[in-house]
N, C-alpha and C positions, 0 to 999 in steps of 0.2 A: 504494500500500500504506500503510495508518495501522496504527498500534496501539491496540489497543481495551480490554485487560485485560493488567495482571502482576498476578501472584502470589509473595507471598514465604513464606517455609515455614523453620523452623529444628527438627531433631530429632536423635538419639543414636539410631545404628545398632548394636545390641550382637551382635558374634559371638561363637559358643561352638566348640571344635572340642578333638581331641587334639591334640599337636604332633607326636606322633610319628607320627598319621595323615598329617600334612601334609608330615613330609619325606619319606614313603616315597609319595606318593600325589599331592600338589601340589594342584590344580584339581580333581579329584576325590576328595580328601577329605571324610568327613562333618563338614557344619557347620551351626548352626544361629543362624538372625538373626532380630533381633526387633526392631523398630523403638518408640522411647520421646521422650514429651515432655520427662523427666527420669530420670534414675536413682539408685539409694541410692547407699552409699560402695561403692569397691572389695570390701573386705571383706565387706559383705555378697553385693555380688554374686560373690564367688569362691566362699562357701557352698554361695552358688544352682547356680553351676556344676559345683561338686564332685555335688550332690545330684545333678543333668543327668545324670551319667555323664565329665564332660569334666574336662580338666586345664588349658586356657588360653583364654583371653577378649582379645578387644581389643574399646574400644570408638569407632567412629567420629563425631567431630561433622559434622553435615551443613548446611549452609546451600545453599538454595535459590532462584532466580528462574526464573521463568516466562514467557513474554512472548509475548501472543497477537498475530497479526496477519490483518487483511482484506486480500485482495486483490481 
């Protein structure tokens, strides 16, 4: 077995949800993810989410490898 490609990848996974959907609902609450190379300030993005219909936001940094192999 060799390895033959990685891949690295860095992005900002932004959730949108209620919270009070989430305490009563858990896993199956509605929420909504967008995946970003960058994003504005908090502030703007709470705007954004107020506008959504949502009242709370987290947003994930994600770092990435990949790593292909032959066998």
């Amino acid at each position: 077995m060799k390895q033959y490609d990685e891949e690295k990848r860095e992005y900002l996974i932004l959730e949108m949800m209620n919270a009070e959907d989430v305490a009563l609902n858990g896993d199956k609450a509605e929420t909504v993810m967008t995946e970003h190379e960058e994003l504005p300030s908090p502030e703007i993005i709470a705007e954004q989410v107020k506008r959504a219909g949502f009242d709370t936001f987290e947003v994930a940094h994600v770092k990435e490898t990949v790593k292909r192999y032959q066998v």
